[in-house]
PDB file of N, CA, C and O in Angstrom:
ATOM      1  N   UNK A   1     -26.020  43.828 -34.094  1.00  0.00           N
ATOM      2  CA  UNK A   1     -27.318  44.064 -34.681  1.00  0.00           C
ATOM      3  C   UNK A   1     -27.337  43.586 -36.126  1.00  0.00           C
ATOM      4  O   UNK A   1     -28.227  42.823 -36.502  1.00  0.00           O
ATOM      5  N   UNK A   2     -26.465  43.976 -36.876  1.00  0.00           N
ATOM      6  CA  UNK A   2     -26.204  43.223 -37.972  1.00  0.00           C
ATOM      7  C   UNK A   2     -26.285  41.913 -38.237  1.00  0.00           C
ATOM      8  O   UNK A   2     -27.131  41.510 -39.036  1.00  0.00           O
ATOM      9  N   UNK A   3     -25.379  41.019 -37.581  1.00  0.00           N
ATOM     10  CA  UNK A   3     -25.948  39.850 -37.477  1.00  0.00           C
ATOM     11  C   UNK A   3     -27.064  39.230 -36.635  1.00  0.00           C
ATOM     12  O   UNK A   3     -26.816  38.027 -36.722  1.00  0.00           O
ATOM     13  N   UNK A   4     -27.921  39.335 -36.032  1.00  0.00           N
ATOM     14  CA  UNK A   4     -29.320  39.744 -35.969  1.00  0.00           C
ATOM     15  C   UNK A   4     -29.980  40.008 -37.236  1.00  0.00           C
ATOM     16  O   UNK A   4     -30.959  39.312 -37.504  1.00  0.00           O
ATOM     17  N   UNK A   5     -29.597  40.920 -38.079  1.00  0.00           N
ATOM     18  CA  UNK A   5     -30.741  41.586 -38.949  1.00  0.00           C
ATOM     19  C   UNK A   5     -30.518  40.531 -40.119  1.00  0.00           C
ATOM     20  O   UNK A   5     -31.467  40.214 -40.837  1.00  0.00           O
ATOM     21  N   UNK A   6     -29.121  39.938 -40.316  1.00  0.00           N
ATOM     22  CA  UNK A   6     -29.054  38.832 -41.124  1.00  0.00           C
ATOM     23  C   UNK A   6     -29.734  37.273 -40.920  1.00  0.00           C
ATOM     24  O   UNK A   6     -30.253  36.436 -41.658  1.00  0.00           O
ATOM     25  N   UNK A   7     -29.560  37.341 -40.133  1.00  0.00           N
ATOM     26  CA  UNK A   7     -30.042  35.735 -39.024  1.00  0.00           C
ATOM     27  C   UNK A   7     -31.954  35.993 -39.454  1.00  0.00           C
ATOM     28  O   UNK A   7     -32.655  35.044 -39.805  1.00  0.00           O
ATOM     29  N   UNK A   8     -32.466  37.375 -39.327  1.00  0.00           N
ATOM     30  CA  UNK A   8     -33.504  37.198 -38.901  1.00  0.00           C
ATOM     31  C   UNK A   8     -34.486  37.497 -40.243  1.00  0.00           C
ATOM     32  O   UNK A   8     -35.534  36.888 -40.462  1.00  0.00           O
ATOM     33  N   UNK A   9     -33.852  38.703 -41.205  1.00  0.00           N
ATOM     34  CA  UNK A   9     -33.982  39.187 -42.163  1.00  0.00           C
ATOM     35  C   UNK A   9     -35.204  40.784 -42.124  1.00  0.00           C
ATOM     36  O   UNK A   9     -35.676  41.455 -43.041  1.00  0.00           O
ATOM     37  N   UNK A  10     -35.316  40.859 -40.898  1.00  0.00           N
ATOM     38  CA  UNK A  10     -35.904  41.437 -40.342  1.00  0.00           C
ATOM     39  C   UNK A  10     -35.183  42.908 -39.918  1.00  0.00           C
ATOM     40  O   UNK A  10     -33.965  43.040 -39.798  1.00  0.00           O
ATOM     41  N   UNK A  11     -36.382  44.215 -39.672  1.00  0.00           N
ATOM     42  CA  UNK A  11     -35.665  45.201 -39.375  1.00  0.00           C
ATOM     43  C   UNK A  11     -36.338  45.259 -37.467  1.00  0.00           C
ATOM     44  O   UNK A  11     -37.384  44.991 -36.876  1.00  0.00           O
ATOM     45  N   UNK A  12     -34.805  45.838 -37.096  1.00  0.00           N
ATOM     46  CA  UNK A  12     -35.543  45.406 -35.524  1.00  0.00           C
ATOM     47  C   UNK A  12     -36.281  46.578 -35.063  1.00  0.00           C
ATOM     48  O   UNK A  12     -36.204  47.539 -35.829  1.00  0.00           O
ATOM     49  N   UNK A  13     -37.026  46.756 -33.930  1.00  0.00           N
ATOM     50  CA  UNK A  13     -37.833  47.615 -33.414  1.00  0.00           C
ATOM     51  C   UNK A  13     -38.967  48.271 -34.451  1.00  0.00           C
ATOM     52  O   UNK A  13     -39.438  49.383 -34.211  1.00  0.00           O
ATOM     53  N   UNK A  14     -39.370  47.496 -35.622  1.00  0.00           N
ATOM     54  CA  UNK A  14     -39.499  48.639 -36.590  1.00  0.00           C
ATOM     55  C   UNK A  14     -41.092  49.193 -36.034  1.00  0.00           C
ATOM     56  O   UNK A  14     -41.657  50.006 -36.765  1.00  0.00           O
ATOM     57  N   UNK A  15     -41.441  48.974 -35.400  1.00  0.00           N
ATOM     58  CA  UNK A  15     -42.631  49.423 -34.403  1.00  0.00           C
ATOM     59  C   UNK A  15     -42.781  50.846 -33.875  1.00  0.00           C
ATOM     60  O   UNK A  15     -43.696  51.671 -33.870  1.00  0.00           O
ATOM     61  N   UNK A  16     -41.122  50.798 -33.292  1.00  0.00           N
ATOM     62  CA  UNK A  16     -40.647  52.462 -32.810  1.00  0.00           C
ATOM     63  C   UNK A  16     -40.516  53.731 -33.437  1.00  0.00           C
ATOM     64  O   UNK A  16     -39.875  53.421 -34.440  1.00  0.00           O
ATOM     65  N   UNK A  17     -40.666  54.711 -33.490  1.00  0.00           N
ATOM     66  CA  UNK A  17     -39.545  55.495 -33.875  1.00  0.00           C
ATOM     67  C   UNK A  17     -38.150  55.665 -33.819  1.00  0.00           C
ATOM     68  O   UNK A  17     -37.557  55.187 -32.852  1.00  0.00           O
ATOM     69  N   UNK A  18     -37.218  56.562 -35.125  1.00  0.00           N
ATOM     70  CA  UNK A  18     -35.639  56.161 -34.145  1.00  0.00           C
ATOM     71  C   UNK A  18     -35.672  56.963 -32.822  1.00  0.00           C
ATOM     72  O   UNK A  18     -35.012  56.477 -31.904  1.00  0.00           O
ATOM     73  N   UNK A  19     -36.268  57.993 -32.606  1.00  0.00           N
ATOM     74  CA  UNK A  19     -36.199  58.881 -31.096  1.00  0.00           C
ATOM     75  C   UNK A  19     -36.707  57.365 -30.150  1.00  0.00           C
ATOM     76  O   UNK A  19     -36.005  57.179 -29.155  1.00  0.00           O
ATOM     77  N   UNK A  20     -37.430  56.690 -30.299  1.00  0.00           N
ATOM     78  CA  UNK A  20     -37.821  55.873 -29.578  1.00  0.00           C
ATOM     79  C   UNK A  20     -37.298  55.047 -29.316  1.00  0.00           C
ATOM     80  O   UNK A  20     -37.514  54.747 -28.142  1.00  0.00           O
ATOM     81  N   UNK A  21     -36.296  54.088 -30.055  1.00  0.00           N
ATOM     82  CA  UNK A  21     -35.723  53.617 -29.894  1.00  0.00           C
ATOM     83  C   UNK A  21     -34.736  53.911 -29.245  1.00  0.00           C
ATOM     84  O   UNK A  21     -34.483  53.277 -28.220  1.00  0.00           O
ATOM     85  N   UNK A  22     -33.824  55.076 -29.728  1.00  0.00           N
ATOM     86  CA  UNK A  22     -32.951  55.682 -28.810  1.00  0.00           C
ATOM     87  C   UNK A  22     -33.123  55.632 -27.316  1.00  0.00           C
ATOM     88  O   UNK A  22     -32.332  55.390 -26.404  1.00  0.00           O
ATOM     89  N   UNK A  23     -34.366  55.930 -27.349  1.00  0.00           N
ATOM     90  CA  UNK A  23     -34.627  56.265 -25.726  1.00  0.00           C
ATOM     91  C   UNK A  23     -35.072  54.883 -25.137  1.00  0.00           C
ATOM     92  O   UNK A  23     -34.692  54.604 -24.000  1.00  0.00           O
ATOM     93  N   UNK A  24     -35.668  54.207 -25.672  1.00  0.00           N
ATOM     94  CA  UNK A  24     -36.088  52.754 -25.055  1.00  0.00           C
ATOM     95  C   UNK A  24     -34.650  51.927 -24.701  1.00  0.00           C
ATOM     96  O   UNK A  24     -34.463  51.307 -23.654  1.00  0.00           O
ATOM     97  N   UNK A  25     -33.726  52.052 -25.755  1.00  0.00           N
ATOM     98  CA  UNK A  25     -32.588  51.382 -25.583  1.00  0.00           C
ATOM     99  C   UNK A  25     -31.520  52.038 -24.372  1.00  0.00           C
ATOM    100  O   UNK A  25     -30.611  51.371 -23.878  1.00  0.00           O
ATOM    101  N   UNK A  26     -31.790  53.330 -24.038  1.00  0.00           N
ATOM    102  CA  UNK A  26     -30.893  54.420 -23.336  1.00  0.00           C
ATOM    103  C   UNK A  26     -31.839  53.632 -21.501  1.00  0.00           C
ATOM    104  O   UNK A  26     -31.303  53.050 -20.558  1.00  0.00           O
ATOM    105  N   UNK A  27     -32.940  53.908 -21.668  1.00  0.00           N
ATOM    106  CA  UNK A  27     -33.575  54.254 -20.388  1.00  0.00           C
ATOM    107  C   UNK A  27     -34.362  53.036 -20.355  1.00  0.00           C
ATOM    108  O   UNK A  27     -34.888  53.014 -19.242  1.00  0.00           O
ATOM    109  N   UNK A  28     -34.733  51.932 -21.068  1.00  0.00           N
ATOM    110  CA  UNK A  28     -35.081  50.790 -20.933  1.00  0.00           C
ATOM    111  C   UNK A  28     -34.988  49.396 -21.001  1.00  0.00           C
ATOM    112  O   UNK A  28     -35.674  48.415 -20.714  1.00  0.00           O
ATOM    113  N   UNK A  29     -33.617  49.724 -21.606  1.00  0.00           N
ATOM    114  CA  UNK A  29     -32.819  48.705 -21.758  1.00  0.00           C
ATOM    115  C   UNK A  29     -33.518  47.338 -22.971  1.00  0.00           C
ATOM    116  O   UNK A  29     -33.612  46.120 -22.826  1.00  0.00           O
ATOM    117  N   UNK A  30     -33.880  48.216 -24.073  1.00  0.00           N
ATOM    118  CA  UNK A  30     -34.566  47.408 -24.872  1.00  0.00           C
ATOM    119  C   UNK A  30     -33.447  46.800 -25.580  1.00  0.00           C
ATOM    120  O   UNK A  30     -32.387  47.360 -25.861  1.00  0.00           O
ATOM    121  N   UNK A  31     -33.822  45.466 -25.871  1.00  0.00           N
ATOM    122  CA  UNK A  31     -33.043  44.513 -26.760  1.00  0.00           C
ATOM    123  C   UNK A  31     -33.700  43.778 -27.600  1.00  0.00           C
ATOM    124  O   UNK A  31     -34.859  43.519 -27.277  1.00  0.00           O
ATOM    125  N   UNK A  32     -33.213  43.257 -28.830  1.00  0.00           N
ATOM    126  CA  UNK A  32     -33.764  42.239 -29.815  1.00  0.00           C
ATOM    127  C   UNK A  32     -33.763  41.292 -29.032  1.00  0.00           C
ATOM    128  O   UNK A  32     -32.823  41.266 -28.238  1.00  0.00           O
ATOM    129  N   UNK A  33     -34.779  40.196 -28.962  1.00  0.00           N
ATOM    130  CA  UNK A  33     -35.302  39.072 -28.951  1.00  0.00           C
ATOM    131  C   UNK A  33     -33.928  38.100 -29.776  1.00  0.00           C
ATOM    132  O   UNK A  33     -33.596  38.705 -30.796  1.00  0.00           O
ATOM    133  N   UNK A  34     -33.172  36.915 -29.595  1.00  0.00           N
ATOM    134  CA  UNK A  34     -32.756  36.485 -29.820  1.00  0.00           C
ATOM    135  C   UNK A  34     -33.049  35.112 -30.564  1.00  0.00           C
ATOM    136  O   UNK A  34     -32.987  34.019 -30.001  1.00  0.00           O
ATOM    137  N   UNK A  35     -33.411  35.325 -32.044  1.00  0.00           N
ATOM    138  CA  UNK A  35     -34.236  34.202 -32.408  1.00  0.00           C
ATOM    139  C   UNK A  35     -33.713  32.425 -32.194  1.00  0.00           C
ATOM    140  O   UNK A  35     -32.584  32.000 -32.441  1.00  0.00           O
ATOM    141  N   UNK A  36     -35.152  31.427 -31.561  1.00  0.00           N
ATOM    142  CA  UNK A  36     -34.233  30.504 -31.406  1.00  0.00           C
ATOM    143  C   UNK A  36     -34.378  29.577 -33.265  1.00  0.00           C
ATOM    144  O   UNK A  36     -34.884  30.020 -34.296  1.00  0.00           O
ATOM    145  N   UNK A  37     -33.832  28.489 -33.057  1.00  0.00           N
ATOM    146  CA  UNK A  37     -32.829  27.418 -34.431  1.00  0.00           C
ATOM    147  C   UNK A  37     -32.331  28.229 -35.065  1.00  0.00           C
ATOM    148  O   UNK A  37     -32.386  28.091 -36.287  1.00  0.00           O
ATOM    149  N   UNK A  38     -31.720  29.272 -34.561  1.00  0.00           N
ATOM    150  CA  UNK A  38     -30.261  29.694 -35.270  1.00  0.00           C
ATOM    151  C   UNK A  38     -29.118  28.835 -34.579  1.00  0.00           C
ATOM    152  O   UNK A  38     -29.454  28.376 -33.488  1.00  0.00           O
ATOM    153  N   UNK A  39     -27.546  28.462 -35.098  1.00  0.00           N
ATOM    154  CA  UNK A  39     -26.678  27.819 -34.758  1.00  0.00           C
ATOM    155  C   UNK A  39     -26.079  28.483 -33.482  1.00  0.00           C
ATOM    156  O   UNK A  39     -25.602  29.610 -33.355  1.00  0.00           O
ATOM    157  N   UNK A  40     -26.191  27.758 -32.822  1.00  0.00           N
ATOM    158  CA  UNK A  40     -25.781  28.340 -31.218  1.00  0.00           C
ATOM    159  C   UNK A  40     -24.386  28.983 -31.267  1.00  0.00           C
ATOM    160  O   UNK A  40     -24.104  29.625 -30.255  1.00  0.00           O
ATOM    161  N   UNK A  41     -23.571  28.947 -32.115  1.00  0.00           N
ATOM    162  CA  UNK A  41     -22.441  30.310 -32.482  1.00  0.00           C
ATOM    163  C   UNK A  41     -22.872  31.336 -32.227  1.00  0.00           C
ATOM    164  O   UNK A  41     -22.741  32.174 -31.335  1.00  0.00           O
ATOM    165  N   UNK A  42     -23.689  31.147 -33.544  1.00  0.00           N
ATOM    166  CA  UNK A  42     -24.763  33.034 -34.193  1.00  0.00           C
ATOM    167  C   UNK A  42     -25.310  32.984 -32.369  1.00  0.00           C
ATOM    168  O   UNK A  42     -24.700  33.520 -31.443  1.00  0.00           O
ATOM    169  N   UNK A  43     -26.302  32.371 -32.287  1.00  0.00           N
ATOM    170  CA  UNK A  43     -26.952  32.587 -30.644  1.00  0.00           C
ATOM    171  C   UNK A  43     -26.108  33.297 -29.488  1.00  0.00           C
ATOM    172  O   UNK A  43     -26.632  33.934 -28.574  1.00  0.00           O
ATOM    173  N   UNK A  44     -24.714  33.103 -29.649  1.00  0.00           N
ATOM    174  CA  UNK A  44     -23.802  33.047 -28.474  1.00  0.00           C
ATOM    175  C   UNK A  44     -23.424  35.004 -29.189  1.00  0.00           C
ATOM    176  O   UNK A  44     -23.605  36.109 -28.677  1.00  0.00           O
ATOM    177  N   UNK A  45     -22.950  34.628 -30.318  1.00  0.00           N
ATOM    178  CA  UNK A  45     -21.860  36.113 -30.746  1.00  0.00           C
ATOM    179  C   UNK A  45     -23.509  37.096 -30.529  1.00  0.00           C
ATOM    180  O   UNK A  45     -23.260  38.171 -29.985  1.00  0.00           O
ATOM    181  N   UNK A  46     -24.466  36.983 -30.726  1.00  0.00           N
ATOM    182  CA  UNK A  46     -25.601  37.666 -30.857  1.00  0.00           C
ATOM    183  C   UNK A  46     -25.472  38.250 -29.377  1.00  0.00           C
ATOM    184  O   UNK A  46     -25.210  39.404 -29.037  1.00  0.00           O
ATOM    185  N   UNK A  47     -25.700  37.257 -28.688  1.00  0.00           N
ATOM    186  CA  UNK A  47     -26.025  37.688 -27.079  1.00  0.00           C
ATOM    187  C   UNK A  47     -24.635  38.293 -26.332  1.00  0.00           C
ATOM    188  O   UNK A  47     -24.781  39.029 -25.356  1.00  0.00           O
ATOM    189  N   UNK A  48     -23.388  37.984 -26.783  1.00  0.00           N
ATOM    190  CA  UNK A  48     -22.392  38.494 -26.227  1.00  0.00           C
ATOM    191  C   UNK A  48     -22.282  39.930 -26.657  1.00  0.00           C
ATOM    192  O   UNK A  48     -21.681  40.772 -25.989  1.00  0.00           O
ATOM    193  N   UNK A  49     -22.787  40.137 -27.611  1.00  0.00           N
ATOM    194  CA  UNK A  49     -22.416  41.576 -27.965  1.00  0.00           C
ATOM    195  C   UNK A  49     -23.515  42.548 -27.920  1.00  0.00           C
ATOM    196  O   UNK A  49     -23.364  43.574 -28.583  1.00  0.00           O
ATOM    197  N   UNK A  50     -24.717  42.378 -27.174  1.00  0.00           N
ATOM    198  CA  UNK A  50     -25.693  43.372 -26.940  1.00  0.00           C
ATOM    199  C   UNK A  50     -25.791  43.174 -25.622  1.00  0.00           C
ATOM    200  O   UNK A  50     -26.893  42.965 -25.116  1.00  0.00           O
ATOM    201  N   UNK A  51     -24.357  43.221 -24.695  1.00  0.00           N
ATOM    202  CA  UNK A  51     -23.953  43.254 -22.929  1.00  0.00           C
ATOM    203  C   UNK A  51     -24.743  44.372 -23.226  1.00  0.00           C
ATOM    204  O   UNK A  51     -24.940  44.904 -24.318  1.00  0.00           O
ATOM    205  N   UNK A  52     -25.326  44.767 -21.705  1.00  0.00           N
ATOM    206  CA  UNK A  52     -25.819  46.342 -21.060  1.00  0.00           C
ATOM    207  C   UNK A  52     -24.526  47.283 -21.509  1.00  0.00           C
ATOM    208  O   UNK A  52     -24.408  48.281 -22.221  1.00  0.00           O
ATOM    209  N   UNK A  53     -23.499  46.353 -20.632  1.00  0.00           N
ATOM    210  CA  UNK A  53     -21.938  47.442 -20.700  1.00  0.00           C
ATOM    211  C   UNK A  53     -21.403  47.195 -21.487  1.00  0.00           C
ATOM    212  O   UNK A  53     -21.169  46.009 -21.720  1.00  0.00           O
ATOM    213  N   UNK A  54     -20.940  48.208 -22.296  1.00  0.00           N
ATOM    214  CA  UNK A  54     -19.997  47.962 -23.518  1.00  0.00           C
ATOM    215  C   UNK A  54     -18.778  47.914 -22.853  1.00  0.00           C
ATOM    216  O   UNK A  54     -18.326  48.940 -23.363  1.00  0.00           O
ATOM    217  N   UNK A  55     -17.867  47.529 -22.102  1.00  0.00           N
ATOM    218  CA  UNK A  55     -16.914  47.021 -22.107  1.00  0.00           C
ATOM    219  C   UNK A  55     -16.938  45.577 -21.804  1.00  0.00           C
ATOM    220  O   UNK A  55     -15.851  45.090 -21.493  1.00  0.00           O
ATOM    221  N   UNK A  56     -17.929  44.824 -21.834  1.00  0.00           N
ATOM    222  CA  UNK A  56     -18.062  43.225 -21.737  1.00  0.00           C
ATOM    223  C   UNK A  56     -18.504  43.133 -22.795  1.00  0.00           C
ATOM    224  O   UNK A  56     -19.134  42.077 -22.749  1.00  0.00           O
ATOM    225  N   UNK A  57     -18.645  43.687 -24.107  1.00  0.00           N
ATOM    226  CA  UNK A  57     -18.479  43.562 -25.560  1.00  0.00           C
ATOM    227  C   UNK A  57     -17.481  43.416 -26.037  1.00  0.00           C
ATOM    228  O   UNK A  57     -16.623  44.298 -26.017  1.00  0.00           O
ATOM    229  N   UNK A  58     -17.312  42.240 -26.609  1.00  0.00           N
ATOM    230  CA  UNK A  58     -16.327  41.816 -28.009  1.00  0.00           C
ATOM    231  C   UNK A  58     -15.940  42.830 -28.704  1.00  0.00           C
ATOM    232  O   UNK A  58     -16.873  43.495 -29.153  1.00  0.00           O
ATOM    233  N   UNK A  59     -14.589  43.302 -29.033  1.00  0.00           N
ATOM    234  CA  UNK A  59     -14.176  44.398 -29.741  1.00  0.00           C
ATOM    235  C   UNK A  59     -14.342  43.906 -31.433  1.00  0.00           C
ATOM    236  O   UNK A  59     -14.640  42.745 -31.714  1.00  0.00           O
ATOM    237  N   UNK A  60     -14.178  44.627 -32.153  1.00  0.00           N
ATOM    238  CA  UNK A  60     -14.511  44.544 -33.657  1.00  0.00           C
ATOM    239  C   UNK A  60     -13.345  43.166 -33.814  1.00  0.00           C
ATOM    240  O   UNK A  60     -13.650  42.009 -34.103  1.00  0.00           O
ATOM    241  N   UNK A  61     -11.872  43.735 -33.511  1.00  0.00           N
ATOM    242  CA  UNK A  61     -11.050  42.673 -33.901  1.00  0.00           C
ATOM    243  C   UNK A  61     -10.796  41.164 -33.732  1.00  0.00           C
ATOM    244  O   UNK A  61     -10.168  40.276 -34.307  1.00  0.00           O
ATOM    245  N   UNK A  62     -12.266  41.437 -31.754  1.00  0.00           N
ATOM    246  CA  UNK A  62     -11.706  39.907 -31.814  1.00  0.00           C
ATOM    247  C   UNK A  62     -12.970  39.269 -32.219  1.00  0.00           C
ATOM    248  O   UNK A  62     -13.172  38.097 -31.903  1.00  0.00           O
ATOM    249  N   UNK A  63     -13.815  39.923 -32.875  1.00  0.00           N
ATOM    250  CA  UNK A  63     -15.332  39.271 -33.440  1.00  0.00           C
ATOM    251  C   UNK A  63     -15.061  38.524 -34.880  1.00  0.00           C
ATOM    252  O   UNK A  63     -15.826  37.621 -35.220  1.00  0.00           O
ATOM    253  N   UNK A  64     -14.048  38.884 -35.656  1.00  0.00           N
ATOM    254  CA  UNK A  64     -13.232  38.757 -37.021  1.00  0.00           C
ATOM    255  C   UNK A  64     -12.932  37.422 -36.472  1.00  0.00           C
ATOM    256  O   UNK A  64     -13.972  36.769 -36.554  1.00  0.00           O
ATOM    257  N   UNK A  65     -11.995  36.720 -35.952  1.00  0.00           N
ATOM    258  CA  UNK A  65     -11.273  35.867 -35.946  1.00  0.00           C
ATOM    259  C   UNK A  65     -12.510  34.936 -35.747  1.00  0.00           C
ATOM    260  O   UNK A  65     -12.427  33.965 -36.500  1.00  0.00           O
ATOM    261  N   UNK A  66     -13.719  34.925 -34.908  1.00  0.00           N
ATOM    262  CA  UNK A  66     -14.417  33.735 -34.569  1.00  0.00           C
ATOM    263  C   UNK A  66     -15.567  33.962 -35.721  1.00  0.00           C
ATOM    264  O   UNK A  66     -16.478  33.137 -35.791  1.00  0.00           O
ATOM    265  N   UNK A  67     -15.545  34.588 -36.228  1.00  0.00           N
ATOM    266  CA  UNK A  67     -16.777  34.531 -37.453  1.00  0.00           C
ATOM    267  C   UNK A  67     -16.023  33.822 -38.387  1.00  0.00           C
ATOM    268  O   UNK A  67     -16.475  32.695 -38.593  1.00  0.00           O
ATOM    269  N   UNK A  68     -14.798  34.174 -39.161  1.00  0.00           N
ATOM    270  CA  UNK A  68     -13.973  33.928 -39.693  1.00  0.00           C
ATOM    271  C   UNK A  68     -14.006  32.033 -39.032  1.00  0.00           C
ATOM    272  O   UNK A  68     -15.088  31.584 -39.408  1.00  0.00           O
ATOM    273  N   UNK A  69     -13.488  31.305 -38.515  1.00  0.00           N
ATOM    274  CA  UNK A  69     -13.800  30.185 -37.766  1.00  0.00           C
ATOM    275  C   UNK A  69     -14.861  29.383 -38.227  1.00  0.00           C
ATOM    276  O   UNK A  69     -14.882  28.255 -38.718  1.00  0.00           O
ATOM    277  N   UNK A  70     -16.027  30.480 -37.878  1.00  0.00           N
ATOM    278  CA  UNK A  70     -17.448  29.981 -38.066  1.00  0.00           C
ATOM    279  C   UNK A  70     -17.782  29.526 -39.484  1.00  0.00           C
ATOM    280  O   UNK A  70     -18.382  28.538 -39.906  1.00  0.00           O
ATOM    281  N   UNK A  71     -17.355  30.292 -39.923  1.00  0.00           N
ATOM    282  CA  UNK A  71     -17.506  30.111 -41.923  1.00  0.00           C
ATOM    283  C   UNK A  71     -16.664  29.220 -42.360  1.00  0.00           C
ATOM    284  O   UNK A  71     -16.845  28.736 -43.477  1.00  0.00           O
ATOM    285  N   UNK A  72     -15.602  28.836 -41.586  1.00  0.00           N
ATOM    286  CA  UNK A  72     -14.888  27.581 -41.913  1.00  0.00           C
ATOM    287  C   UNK A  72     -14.895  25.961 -41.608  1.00  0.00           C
ATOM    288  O   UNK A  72     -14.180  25.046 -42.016  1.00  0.00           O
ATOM    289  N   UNK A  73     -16.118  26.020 -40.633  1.00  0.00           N
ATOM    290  CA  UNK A  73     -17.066  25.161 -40.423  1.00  0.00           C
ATOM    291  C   UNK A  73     -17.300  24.251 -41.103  1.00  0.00           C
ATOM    292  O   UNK A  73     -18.225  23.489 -40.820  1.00  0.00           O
TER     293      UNK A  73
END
């Protein structure tokens, strides 16, 4: 979400409440919109890490090494 909120500069859902959100994201499976002409990296780490299941999420440590990468670009 973070990188999202950087990419976009934007606060997400800000439409909702946080109860609302909570619950839209719990029971509706709400997600940010994935903005497009961002660098298809950002596009890729964005979408890999807002899986339904958090265990097909990127752990903190191995998100470091490819950002890290990315900035060396």
């Amino acid at each position: 979400m973070v990188l999202w909120e950087m990419v976009t500069r934007e606060m997400p859902f800000k439409e909702y409440s946080p109860m609302q959100i909570g619950m839209k994201i719990a029971t509706e499976n709400l997600r940010v919109l994935v903005p497009t002409g961002i660098s298809p990296h950002i596009h890729q780490m964005i979408r890999i890490c807002m899986k339904e299941e958090p265990s097909k999420r990127p752990k903190f440590e191995n998100i470091v090494p490819i950002l890290e990468k990315m900035a060396n670009q």
